[in-house]
PDB file of N, CA, C and O in Angstrom, chain B, residues numbered from 101:
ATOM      1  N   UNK B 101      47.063  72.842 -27.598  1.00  0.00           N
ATOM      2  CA  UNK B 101      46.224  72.421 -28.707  1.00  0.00           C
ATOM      3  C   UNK B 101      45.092  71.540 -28.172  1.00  0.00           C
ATOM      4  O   UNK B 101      45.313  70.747 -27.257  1.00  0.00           O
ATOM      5  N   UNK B 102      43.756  71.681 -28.789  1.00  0.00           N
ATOM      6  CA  UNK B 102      43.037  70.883 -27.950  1.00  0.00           C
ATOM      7  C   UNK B 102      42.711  69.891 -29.003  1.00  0.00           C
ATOM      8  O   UNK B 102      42.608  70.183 -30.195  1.00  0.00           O
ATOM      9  N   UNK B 103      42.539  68.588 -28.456  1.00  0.00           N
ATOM     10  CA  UNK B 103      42.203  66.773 -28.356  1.00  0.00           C
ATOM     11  C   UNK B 103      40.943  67.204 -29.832  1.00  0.00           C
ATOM     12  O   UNK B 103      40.045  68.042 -29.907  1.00  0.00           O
ATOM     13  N   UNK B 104      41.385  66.316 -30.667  1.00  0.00           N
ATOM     14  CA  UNK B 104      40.020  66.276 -31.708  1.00  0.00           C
ATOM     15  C   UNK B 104      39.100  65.114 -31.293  1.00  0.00           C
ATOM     16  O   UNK B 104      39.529  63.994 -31.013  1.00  0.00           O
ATOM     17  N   UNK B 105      37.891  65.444 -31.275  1.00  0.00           N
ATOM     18  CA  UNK B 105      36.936  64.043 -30.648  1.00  0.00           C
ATOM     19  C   UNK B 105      35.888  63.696 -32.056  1.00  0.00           C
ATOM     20  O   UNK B 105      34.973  64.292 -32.625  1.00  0.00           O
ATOM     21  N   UNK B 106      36.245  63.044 -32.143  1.00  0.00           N
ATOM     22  CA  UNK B 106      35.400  61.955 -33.648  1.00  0.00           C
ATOM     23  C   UNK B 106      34.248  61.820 -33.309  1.00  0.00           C
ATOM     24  O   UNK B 106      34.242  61.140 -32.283  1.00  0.00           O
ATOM     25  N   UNK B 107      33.241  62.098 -33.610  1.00  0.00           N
ATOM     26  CA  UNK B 107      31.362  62.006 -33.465  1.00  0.00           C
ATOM     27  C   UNK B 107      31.802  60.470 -34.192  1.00  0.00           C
ATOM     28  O   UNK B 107      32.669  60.288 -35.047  1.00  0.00           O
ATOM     29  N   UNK B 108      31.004  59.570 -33.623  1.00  0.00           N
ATOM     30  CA  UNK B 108      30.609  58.065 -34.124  1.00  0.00           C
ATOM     31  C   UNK B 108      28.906  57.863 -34.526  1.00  0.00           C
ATOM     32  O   UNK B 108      28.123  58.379 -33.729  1.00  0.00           O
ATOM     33  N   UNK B 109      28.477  57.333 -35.400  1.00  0.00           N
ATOM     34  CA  UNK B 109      27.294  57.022 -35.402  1.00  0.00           C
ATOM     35  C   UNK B 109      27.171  55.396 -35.137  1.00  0.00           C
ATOM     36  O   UNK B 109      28.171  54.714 -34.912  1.00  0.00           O
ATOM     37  N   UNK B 110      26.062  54.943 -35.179  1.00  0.00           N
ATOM     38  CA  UNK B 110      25.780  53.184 -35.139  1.00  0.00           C
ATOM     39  C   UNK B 110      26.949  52.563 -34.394  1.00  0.00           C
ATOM     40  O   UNK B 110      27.702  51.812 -35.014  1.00  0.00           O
ATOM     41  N   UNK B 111      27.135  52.799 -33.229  1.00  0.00           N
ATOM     42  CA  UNK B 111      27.957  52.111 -32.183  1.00  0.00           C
ATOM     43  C   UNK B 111      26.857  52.000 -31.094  1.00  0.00           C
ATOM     44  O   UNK B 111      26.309  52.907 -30.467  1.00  0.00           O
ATOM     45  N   UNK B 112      26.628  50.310 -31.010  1.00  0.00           N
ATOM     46  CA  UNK B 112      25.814  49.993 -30.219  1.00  0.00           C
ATOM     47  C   UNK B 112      25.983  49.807 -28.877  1.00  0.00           C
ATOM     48  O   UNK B 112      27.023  49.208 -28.606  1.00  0.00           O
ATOM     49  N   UNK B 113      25.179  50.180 -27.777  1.00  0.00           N
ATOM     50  CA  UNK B 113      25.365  50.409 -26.659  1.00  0.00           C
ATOM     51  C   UNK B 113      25.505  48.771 -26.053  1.00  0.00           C
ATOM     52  O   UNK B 113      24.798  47.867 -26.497  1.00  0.00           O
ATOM     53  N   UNK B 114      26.531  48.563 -24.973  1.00  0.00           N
ATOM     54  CA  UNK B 114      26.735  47.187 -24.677  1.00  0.00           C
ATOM     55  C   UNK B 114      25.248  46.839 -23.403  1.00  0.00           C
ATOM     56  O   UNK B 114      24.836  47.568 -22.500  1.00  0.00           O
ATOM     57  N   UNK B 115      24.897  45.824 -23.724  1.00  0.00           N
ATOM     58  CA  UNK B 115      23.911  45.584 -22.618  1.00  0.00           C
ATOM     59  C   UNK B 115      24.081  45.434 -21.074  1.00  0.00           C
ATOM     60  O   UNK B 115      23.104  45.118 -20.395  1.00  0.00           O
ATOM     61  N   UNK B 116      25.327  45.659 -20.493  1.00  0.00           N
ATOM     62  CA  UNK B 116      25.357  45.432 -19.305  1.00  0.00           C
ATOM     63  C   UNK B 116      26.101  46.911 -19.244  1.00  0.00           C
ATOM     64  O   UNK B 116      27.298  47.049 -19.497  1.00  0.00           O
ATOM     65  N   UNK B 117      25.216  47.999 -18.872  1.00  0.00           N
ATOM     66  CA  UNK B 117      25.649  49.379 -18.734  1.00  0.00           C
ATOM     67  C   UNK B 117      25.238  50.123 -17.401  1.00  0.00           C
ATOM     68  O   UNK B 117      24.332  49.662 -16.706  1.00  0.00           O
ATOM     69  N   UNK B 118      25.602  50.748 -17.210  1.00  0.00           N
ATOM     70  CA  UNK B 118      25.361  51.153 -15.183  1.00  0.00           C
ATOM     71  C   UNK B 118      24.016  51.806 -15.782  1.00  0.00           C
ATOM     72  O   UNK B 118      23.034  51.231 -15.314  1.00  0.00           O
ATOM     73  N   UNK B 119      23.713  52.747 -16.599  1.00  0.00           N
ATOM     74  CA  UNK B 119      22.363  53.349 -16.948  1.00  0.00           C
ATOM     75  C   UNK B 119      21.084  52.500 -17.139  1.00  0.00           C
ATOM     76  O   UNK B 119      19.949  52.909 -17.381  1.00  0.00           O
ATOM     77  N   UNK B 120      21.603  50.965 -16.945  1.00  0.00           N
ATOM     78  CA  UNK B 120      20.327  50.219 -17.272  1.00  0.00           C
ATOM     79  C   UNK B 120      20.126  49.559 -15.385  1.00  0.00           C
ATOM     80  O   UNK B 120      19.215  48.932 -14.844  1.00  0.00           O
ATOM     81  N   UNK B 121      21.011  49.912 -15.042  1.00  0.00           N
ATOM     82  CA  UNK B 121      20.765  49.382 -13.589  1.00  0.00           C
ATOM     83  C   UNK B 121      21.815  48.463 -12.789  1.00  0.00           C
ATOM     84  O   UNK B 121      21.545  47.836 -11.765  1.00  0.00           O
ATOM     85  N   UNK B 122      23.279  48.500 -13.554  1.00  0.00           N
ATOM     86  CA  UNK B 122      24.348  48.093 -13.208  1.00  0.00           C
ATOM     87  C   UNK B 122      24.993  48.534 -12.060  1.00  0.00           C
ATOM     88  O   UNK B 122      26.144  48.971 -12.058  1.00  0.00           O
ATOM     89  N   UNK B 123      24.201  48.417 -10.976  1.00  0.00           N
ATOM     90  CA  UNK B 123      25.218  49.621  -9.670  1.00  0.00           C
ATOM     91  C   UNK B 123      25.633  49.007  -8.634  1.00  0.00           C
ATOM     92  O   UNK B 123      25.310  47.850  -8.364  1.00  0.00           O
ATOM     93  N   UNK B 124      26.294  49.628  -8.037  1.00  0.00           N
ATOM     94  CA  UNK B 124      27.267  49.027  -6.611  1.00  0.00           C
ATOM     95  C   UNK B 124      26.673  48.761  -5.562  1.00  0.00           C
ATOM     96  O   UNK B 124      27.260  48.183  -4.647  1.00  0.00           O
ATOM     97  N   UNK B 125      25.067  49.218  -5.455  1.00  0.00           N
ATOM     98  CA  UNK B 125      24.351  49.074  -4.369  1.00  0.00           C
ATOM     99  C   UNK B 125      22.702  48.158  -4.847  1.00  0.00           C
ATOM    100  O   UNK B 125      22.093  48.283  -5.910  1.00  0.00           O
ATOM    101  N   UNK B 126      22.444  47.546  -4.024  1.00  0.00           N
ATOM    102  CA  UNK B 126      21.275  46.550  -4.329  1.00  0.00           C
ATOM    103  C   UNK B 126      19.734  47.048  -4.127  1.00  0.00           C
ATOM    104  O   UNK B 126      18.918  46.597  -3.322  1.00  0.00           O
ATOM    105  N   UNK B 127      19.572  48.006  -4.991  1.00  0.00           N
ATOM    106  CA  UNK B 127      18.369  48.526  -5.248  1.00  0.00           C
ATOM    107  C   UNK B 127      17.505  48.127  -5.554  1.00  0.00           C
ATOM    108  O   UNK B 127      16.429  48.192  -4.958  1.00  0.00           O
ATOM    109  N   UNK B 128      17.807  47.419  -6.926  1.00  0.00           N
ATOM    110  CA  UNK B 128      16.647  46.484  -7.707  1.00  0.00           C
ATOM    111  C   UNK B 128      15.744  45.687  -6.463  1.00  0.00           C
ATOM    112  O   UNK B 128      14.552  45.749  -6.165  1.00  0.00           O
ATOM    113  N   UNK B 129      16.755  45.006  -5.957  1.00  0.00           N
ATOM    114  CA  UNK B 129      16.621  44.014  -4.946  1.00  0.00           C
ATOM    115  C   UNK B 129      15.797  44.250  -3.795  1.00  0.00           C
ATOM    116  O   UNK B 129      15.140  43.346  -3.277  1.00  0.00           O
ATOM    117  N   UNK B 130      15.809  45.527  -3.341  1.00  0.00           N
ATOM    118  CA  UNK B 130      15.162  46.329  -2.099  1.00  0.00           C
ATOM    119  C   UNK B 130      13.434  46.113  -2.087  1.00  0.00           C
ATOM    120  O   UNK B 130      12.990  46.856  -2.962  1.00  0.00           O
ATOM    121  N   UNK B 131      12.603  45.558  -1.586  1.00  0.00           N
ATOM    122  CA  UNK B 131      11.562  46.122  -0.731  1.00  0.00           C
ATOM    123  C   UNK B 131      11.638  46.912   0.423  1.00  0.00           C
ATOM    124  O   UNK B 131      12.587  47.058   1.194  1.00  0.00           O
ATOM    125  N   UNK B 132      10.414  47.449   0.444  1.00  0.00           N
ATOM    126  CA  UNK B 132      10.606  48.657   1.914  1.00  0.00           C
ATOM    127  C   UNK B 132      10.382  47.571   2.807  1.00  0.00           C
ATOM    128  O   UNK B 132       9.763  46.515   2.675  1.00  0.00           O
ATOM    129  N   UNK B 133      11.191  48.197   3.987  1.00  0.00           N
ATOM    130  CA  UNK B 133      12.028  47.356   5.181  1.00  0.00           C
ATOM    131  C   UNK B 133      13.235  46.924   5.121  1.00  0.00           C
ATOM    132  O   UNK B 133      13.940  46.728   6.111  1.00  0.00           O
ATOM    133  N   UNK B 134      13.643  46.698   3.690  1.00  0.00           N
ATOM    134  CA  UNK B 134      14.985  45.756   3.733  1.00  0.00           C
ATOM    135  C   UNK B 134      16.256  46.878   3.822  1.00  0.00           C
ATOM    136  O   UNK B 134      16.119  48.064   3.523  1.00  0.00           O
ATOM    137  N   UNK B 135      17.483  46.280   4.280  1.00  0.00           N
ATOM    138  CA  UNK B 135      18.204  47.051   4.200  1.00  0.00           C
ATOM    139  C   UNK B 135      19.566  46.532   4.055  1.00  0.00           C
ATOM    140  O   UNK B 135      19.653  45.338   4.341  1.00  0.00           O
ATOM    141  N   UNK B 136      20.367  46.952   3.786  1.00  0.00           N
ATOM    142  CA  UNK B 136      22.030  46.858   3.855  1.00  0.00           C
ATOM    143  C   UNK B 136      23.455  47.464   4.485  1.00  0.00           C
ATOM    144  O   UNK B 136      23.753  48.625   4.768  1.00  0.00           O
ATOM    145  N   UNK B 137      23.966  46.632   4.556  1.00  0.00           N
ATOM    146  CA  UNK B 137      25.249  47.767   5.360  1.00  0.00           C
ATOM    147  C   UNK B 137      26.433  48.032   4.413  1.00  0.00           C
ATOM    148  O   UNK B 137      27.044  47.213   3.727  1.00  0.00           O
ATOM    149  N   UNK B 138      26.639  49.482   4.539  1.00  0.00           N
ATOM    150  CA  UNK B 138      28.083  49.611   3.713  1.00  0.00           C
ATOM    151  C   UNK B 138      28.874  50.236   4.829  1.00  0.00           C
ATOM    152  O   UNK B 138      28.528  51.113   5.620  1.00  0.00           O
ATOM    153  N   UNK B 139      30.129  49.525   4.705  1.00  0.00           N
ATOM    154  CA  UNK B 139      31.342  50.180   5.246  1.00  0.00           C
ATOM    155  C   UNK B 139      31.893  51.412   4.352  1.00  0.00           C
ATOM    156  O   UNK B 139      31.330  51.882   3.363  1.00  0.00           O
ATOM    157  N   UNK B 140      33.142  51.837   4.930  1.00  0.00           N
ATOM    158  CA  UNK B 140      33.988  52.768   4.269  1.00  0.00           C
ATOM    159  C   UNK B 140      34.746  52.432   3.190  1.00  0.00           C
ATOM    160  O   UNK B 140      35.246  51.308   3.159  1.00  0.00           O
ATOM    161  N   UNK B 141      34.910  53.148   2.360  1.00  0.00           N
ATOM    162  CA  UNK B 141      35.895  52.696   0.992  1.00  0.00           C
ATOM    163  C   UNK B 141      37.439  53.115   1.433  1.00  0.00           C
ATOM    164  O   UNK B 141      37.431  53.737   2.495  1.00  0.00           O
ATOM    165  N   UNK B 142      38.292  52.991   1.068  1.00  0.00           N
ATOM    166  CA  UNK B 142      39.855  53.336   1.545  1.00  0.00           C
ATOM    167  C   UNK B 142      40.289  53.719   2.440  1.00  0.00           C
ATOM    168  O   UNK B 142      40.757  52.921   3.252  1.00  0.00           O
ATOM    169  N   UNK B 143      40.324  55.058   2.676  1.00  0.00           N
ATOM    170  CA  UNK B 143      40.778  55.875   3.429  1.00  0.00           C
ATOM    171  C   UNK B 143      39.515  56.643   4.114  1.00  0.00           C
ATOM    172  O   UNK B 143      39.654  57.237   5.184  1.00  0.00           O
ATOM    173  N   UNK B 144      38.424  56.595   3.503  1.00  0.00           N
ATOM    174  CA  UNK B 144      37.132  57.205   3.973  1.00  0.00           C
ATOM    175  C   UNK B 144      36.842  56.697   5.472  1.00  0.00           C
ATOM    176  O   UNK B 144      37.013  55.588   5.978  1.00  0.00           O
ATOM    177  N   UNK B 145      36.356  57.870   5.991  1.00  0.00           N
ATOM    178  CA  UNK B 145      35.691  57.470   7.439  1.00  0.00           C
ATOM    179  C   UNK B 145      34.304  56.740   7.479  1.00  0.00           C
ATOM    180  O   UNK B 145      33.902  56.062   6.534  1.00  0.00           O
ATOM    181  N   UNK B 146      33.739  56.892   8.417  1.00  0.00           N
ATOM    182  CA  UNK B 146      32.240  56.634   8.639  1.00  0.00           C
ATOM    183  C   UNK B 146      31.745  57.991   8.288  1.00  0.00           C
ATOM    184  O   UNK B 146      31.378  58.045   7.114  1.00  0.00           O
ATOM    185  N   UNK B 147      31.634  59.014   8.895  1.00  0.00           N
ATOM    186  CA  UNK B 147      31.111  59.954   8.311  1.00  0.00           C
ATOM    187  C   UNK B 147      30.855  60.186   6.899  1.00  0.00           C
ATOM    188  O   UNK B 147      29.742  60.491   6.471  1.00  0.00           O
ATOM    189  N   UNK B 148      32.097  60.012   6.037  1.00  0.00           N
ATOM    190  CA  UNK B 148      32.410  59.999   4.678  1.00  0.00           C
ATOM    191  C   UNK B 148      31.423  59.019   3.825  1.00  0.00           C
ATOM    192  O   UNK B 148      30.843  59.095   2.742  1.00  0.00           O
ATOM    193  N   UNK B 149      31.490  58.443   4.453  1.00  0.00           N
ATOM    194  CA  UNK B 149      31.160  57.025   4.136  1.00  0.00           C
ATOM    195  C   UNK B 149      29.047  57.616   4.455  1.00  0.00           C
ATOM    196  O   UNK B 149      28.071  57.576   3.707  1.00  0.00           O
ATOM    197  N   UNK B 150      29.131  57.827   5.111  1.00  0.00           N
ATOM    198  CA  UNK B 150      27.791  58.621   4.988  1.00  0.00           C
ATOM    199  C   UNK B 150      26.850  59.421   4.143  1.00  0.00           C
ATOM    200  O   UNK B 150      25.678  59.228   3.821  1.00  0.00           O
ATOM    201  N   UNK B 151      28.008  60.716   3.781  1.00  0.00           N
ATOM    202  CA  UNK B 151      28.136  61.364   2.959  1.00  0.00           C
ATOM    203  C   UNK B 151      27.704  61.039   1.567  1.00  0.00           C
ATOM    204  O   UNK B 151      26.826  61.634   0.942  1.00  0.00           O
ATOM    205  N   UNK B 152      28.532  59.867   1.084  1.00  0.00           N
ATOM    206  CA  UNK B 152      28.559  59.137  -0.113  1.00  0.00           C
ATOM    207  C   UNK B 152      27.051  58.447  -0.018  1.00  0.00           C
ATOM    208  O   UNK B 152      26.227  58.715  -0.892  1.00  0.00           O
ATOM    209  N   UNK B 153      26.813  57.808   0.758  1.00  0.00           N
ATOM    210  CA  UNK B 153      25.391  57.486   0.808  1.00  0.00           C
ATOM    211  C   UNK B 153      24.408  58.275   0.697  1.00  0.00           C
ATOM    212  O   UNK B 153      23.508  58.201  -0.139  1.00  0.00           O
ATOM    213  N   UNK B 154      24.557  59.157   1.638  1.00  0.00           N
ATOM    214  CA  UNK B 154      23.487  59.939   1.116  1.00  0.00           C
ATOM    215  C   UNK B 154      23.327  60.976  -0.137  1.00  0.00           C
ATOM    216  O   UNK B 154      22.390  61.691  -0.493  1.00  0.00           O
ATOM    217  N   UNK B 155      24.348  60.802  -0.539  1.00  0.00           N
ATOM    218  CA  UNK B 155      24.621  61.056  -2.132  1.00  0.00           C
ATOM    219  C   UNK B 155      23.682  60.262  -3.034  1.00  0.00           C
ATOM    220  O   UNK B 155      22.840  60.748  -3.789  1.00  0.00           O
ATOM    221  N   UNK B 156      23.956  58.939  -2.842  1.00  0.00           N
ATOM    222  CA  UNK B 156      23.438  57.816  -3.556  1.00  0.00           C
ATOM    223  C   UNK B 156      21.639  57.956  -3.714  1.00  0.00           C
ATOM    224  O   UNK B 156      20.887  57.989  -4.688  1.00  0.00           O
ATOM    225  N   UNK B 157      21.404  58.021  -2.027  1.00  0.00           N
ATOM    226  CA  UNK B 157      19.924  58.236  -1.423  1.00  0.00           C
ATOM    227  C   UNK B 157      19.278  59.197  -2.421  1.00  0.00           C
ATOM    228  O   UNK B 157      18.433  58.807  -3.226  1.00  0.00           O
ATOM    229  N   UNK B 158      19.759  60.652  -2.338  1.00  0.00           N
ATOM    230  CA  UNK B 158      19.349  61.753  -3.171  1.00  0.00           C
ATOM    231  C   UNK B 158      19.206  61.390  -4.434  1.00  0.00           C
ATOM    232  O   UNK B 158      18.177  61.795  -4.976  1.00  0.00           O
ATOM    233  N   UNK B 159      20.145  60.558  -5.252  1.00  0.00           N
ATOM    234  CA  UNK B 159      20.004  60.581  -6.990  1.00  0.00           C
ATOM    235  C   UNK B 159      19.042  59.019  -6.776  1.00  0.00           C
ATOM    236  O   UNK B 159      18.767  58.718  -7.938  1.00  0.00           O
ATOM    237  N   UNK B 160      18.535  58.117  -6.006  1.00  0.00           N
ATOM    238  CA  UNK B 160      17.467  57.620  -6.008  1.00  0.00           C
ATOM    239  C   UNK B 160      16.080  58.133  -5.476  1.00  0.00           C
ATOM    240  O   UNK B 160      15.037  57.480  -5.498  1.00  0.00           O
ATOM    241  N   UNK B 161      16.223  59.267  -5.050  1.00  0.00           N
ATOM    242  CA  UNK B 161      15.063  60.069  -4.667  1.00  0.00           C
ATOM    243  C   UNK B 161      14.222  60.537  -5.587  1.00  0.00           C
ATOM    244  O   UNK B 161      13.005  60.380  -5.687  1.00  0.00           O
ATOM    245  N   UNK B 162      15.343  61.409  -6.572  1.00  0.00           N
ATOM    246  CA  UNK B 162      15.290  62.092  -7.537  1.00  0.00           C
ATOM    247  C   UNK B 162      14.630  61.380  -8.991  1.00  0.00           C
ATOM    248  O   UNK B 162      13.793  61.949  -9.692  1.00  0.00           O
ATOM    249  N   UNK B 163      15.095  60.273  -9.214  1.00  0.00           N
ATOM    250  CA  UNK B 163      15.392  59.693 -10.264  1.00  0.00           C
ATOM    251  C   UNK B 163      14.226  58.777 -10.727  1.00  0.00           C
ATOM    252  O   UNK B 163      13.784  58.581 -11.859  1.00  0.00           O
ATOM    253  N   UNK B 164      13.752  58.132  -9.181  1.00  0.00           N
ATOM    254  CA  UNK B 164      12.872  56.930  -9.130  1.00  0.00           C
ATOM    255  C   UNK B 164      12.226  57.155  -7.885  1.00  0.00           C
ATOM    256  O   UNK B 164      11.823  56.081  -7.439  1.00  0.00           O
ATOM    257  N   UNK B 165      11.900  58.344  -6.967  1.00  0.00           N
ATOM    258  CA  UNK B 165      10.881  58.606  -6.125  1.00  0.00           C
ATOM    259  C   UNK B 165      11.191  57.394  -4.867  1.00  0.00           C
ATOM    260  O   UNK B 165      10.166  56.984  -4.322  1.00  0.00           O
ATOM    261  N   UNK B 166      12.221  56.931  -4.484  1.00  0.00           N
ATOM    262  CA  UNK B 166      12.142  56.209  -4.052  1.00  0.00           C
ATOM    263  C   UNK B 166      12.816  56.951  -2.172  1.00  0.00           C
ATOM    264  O   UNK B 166      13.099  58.144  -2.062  1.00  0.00           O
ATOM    265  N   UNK B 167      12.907  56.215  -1.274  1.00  0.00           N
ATOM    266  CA  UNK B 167      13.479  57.004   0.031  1.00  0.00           C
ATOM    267  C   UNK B 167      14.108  55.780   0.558  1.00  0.00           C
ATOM    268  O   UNK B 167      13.829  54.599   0.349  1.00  0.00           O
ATOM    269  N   UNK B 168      15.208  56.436   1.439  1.00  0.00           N
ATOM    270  CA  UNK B 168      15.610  55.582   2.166  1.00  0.00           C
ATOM    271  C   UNK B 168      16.047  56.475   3.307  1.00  0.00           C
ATOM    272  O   UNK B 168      16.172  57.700   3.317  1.00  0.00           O
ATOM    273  N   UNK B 169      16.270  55.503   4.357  1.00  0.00           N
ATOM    274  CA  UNK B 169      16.811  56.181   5.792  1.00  0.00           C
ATOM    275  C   UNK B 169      17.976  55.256   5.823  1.00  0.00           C
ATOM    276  O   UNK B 169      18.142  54.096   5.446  1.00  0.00           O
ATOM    277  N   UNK B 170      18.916  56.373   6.537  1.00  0.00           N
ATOM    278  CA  UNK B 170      20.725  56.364   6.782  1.00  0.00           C
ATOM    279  C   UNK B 170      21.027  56.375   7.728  1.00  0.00           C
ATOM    280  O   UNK B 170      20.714  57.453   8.231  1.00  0.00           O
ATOM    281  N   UNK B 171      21.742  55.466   8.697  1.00  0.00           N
ATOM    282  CA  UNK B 171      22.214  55.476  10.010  1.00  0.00           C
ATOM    283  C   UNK B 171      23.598  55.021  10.301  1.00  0.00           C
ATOM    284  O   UNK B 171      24.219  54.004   9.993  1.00  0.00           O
ATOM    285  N   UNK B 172      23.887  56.066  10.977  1.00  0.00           N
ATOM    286  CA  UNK B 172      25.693  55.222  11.419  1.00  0.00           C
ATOM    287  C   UNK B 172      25.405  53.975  12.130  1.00  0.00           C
ATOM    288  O   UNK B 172      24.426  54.031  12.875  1.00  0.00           O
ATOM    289  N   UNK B 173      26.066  52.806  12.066  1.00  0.00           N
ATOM    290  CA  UNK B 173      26.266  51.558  12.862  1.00  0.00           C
ATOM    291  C   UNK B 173      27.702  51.346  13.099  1.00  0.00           C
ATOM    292  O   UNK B 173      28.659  52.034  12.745  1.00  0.00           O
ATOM    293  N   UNK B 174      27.655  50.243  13.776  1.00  0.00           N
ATOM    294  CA  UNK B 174      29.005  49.007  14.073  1.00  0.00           C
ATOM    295  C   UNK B 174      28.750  47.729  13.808  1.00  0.00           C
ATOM    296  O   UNK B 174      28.294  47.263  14.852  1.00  0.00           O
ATOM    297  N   UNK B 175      28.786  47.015  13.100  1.00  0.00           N
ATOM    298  CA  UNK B 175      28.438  45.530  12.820  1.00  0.00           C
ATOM    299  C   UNK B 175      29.289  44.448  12.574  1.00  0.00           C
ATOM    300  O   UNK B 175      29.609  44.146  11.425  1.00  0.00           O
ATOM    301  N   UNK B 176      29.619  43.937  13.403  1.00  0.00           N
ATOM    302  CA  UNK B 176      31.362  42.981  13.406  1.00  0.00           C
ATOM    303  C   UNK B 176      32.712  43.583  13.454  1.00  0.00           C
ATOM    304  O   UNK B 176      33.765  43.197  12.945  1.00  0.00           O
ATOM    305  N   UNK B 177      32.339  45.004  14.454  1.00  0.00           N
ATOM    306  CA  UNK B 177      33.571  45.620  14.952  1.00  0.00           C
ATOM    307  C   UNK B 177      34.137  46.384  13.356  1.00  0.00           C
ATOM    308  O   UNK B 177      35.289  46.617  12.991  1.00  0.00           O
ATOM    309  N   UNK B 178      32.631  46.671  12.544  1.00  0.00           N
ATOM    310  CA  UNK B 178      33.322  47.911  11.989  1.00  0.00           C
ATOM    311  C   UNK B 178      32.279  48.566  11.686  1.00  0.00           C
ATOM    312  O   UNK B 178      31.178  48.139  11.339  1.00  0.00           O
ATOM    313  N   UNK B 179      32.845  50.212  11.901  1.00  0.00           N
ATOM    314  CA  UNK B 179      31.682  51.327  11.961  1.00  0.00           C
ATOM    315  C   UNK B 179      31.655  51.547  10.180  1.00  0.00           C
ATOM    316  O   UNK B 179      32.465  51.642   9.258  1.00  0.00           O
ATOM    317  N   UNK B 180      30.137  51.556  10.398  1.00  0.00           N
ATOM    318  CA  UNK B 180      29.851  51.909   8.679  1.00  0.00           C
ATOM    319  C   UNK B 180      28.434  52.515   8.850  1.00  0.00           C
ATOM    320  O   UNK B 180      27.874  53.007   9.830  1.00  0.00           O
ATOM    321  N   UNK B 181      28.011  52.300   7.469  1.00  0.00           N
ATOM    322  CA  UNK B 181      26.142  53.032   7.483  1.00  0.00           C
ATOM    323  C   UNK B 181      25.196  51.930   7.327  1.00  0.00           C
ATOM    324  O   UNK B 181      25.533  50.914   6.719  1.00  0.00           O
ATOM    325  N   UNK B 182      24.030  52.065   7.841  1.00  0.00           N
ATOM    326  CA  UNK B 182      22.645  50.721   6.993  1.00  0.00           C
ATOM    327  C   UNK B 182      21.865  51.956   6.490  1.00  0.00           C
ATOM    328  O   UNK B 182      21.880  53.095   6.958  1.00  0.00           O
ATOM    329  N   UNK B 183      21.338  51.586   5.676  1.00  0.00           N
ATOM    330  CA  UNK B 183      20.023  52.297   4.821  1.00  0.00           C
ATOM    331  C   UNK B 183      19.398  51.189   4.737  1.00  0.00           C
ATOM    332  O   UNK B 183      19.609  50.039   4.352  1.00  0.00           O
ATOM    333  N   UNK B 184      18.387  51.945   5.295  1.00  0.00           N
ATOM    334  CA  UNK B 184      16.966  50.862   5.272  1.00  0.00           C
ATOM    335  C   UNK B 184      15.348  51.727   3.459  1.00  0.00           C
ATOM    336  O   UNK B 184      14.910  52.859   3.255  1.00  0.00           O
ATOM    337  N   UNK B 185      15.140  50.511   2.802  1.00  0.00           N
ATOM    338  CA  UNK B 185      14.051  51.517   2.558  1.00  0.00           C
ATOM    339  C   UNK B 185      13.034  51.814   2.870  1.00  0.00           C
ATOM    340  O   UNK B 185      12.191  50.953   3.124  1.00  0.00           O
ATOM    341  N   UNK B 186      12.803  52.972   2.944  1.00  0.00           N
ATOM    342  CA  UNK B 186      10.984  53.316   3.512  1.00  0.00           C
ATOM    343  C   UNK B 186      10.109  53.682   2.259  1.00  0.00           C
ATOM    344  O   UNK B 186       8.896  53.499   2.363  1.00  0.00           O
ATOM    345  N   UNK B 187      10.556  54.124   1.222  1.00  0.00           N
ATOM    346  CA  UNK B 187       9.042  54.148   0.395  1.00  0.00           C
ATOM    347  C   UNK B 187       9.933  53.704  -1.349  1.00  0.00           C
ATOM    348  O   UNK B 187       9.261  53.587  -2.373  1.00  0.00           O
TER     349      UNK B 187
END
């Protein structure tokens, strides 16, 4: 049997919503040059961990014209990525 889903009207959207710019990575924050390092999440490798970034990279490409460059590192004896931005 399938799930009945209730249409709602006048349910107001909460102001702290990832669509307004709530995200895990410091974009807002970015001028070109600056950059950040992310490690791996759980079980993810560096590669993985790449992957996911450049995931991220693409839907800010897309979205807001923006670029960044992705590089494997090591930074206090742990391998992760920096993205730097360029435009």
């Amino acid at each position: 049997m399938a799930a009945i889903v209730t249409v709602e009207k006048n349910i107001p959207i909460p102001e702290e919503s990832e669509s307004w710019g709530n995200t895990k990575y410091p974009w807002l924050e970015m001028g070109i040059g600056d950059s950040f390092f992310q490690s791996p999440h759980g079980s993810e490798d560096q590669k993985a961990c790449r992957t996911r970034m450049a995931g991220a990279r693409a839907n800010r490409r897309k979205e807001h014209g923006e670029d960044y460059v992705i590089a494997y590192v090591t930074e206090n004896g742990i391998d992760g990525v920096r993205m730097w931005k360029t435009k």
